[in-house]
C-alpha positions as CSV (number, residue, x, y, z in Angstrom):
1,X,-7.7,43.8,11.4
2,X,-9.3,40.7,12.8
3,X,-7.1,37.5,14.3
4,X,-5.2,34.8,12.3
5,X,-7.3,31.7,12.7
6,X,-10.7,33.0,13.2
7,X,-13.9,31.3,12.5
8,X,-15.7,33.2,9.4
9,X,-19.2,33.7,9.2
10,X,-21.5,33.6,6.5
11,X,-24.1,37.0,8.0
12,X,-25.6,38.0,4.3
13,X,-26.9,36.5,1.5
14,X,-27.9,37.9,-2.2
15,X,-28.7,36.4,-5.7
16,X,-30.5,37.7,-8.9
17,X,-33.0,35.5,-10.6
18,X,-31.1,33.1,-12.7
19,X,-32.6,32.9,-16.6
20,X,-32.1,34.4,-19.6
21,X,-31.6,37.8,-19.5
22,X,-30.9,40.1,-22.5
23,X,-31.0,43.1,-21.3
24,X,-29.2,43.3,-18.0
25,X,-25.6,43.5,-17.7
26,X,-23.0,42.6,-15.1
27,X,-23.2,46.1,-13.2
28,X,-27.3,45.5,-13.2
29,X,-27.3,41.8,-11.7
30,X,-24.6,42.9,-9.3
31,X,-26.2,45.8,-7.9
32,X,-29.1,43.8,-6.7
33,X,-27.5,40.9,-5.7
34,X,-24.9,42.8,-4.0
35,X,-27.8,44.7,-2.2
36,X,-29.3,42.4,-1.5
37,X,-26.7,40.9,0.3
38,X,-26.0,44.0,2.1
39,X,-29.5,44.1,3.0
40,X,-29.6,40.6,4.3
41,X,-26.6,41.5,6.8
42,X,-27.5,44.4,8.1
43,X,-24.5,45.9,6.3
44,X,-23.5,48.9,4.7
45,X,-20.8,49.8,1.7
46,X,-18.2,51.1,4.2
47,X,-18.6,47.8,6.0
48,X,-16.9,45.6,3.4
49,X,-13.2,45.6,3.5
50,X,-12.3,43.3,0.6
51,X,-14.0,42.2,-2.8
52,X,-13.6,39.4,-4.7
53,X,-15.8,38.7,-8.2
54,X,-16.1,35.2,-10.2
55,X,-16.8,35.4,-13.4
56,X,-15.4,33.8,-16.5
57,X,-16.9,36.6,-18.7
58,X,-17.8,35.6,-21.7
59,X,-20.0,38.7,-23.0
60,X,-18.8,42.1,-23.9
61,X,-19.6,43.5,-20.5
62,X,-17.9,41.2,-18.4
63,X,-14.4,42.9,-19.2
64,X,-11.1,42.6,-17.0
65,X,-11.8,45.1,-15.1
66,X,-15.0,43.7,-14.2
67,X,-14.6,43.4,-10.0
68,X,-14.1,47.1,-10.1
69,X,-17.0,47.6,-12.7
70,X,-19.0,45.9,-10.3
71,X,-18.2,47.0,-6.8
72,X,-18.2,50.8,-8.1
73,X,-21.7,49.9,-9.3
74,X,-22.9,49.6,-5.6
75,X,-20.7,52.2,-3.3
76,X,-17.6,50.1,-2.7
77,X,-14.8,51.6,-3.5
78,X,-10.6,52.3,-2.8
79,X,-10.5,48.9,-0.9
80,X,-8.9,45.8,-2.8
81,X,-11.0,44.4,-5.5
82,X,-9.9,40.9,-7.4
83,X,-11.7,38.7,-10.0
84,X,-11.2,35.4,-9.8
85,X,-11.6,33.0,-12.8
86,X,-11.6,29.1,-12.4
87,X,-14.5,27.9,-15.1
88,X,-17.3,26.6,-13.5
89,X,-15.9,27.3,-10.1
90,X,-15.2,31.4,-9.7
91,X,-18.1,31.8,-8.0
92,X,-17.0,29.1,-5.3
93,X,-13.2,29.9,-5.9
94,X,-14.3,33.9,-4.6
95,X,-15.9,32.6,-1.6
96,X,-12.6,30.3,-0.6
97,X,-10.5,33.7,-1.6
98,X,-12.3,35.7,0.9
99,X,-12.7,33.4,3.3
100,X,-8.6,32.9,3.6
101,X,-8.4,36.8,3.9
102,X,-10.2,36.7,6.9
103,X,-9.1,33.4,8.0
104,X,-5.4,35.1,7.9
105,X,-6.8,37.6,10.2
106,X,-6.0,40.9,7.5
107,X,-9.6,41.5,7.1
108,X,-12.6,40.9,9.1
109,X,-15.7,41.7,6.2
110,X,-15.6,40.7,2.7
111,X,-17.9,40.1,0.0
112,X,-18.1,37.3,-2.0
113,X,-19.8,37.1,-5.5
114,X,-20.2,34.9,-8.6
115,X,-21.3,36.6,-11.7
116,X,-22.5,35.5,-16.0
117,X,-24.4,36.9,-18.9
118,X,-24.2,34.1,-21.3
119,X,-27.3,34.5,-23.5
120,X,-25.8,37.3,-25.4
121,X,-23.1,35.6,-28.0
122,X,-20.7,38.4,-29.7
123,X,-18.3,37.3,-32.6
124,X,-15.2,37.3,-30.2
125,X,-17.1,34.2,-28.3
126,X,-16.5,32.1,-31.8
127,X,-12.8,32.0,-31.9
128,X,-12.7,31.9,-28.2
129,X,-14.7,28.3,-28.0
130,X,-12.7,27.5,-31.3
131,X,-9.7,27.8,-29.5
132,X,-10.2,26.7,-25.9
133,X,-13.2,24.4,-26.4
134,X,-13.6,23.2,-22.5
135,X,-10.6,24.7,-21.8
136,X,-7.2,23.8,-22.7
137,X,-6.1,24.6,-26.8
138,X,-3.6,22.0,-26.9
139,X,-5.6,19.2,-25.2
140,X,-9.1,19.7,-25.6
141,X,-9.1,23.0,-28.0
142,X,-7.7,21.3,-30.9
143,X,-10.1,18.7,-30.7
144,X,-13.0,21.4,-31.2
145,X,-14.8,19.8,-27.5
146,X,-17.7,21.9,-26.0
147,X,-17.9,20.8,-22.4
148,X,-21.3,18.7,-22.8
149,X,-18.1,16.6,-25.3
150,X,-15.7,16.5,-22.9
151,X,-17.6,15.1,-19.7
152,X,-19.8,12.7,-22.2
153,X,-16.2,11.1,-22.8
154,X,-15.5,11.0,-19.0
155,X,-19.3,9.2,-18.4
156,X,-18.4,6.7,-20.9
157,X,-15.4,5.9,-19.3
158,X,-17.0,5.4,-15.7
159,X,-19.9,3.5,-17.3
160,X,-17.6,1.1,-19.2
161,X,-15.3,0.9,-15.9
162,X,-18.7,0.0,-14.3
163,X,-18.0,2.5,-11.6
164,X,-21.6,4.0,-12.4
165,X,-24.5,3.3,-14.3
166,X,-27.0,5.2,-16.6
167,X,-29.6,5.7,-13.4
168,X,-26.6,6.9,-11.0
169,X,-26.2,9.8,-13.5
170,X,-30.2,10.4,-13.9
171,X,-30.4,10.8,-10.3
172,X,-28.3,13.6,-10.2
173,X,-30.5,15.2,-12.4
174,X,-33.4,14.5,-10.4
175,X,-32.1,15.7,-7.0
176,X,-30.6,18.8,-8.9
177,X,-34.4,19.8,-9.9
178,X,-36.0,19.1,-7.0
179,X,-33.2,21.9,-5.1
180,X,-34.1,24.4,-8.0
181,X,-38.3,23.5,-7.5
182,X,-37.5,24.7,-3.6
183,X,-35.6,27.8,-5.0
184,X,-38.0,30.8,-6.5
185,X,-34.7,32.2,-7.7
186,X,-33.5,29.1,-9.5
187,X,-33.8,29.1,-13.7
188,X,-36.2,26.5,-13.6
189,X,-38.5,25.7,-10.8
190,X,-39.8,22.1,-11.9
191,X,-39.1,18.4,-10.6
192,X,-38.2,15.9,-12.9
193,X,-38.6,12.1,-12.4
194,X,-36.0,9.3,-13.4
195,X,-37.9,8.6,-16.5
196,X,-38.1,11.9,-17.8
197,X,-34.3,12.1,-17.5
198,X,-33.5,8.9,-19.5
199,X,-36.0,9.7,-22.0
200,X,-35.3,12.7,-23.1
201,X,-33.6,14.1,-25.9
202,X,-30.0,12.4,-26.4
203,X,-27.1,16.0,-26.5
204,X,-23.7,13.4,-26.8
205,X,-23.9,10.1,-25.3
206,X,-24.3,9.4,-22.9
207,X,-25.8,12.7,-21.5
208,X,-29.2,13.6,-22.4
209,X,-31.0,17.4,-22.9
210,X,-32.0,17.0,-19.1
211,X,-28.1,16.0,-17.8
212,X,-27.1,19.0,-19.2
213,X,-27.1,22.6,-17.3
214,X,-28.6,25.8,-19.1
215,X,-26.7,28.4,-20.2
216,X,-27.9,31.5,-17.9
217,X,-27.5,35.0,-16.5
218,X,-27.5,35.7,-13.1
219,X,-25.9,36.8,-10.4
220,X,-25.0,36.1,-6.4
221,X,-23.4,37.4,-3.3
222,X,-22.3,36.7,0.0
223,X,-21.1,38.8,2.8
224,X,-18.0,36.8,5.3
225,X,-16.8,38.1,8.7
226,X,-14.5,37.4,11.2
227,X,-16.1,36.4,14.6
228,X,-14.9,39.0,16.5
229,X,-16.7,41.2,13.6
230,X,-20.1,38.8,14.5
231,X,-21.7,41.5,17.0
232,X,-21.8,44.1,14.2
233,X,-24.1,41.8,11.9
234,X,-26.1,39.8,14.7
235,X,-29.4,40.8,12.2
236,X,-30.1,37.0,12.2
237,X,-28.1,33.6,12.8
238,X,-24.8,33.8,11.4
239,X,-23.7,30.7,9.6
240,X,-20.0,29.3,10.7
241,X,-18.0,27.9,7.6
242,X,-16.9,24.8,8.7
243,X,-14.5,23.9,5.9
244,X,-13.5,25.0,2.5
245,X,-11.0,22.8,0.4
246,X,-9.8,22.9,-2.9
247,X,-7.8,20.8,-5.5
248,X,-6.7,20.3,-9.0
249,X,-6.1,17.6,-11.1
250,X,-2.5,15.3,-11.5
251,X,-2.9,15.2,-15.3
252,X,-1.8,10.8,-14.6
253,X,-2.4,9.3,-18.0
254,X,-2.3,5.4,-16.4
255,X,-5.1,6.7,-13.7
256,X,-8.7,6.6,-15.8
257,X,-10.4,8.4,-12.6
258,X,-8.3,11.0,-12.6
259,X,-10.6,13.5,-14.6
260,X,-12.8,14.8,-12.3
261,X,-13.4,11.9,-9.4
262,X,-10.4,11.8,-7.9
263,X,-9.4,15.5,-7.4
264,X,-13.5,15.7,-6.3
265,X,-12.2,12.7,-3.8
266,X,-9.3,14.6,-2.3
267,X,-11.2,17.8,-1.6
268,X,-14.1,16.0,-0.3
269,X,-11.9,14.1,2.0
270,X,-9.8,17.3,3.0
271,X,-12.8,19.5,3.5
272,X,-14.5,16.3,5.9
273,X,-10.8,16.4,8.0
274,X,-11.5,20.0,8.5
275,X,-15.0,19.7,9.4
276,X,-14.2,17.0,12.2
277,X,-17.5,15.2,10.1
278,X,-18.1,12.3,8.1
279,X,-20.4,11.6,5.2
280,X,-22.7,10.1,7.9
281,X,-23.3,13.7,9.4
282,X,-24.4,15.1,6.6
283,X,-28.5,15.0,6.4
């Protein structure tokens, strides 16, 4: 048991090549990103005190018992296993979850992992988008939105707001591609330019083919531990988390921002207060 308020340390890394893979299952792309991790750290099944898997499972073997499923898959076993499901942000969401478990000082090694096979569509996908859509039946659901729907509406409304424009949102784009060209494990490695972006195929206004993520498999890991747990991991530099923050949105129908910039906003500005940095410091 480690000491409420420690530092955590990021000592092991793993991940899967991200694409399209048909056949490999959840226990397949978490075995070797798991191992991988494990490998990284210098680390060793016993080792790991407390699980934690993202995923929001949307194939057949991505089923509730899917931490367990995936764990088992690698030697980890009779310790406390949770999946953690948040949409878009599990993955993250599993980080922040074993982070506070060490941070409380109950644990001192945990692993971390986001997990999706999305390329293989079953029939009990069709009523699940029917119902949920981007996520909520009675508010987006019955509506029939897909998410590329739901944040073209919020793009409109920061264009016509003039809070952005058209080029703000191609950049993202670009800088997204030119962090995936860098990554030999990223779906695609390719850069795109600001013309390519605008030009290309139009998905739902204002959001173009190249706005818009893939849908992929993969699979990553991380392996957290307390500091006083450092000397048992010292393969390579540990990396101190700083800061992790987390909000959700107010649901304000008079505030047009309140989608996704303002509850972005308040965790941006929470994690920065933590960190003792500014935007200025980051490079």
């Amino acid at each position: 048991m480690g000491r409420p308020g420690t530092d955590v340390y990021v000592v092991g890394v793993g991940m899967t090549r991200f694409g399209i893979h048909m056949e490999r299952d959840i226990r397949d792309l978490c075995e070797e990103a798991f191992f991988e991790a494990m490998r990284d750290a210098g680390a060793y099944p016993d080792d790991i005190e407390v699980g934690y898997l993202g995923t929001v499972g949307f194939a057949w073997d991505a089923p509730i018992m899917a931490g367990q499923i995936a764990f088992e898959q690698v030697g980890v076993t009779g310790i406390p296993i949770t999946r953690v499901e948040n949409a878009c942000g599990s993955g993250s969401n599993a980080i922040r979850e074993a982070w506070l478990a060490i941070r409380s000082g109950e644990y001192d090694v945990a692993l971390a992992s986001g997990v999706e096979t999305m390329n293989r569509p079953l029939q009990d996908q069709i009523p699940r988008f029917a119902m949920f859509g981007g996520g909520d039946a009675m508010m987006e659901g019955t509506m029939g939105l897909f998410p590329p729907g739901i944040f073209a509406m919020v793009a409109q409304q920061f264009l016509n707001a003039g809070w952005i424009t058209r080029e703000d949102m191609a950049i993202v784009a670009v800088k997204n591609a030119y962090q995936g060209s860098l990554n030999p494990k990223a779906h695609y490695q390719r850069t795109l330019t600001m013309e390519q972006v605008l030009d290309a195929r139009m998905i739902c206004y204002p959001l173009g083919l190249l706005d818009c993520c893939p849908t992929t498999d993969g699979a990553a890991a991380v392996i957290l531990c307390s500091e006083e747990a450092l000397p048992r991991f010292r393969k390579h530099a540990p990396v101190r988390i700083r800061a992790l923050s987390q909000t959700s949105g107010t649901y304000c129908d008079d505030n047009p921002r309140e989608f996704t910039a303002d509850s972005i906003v308040r965790a941006a500005k929470k994690a920065y207060e933590k960190a003792d940095l500014t935007p200025e410091d980051i490079d």
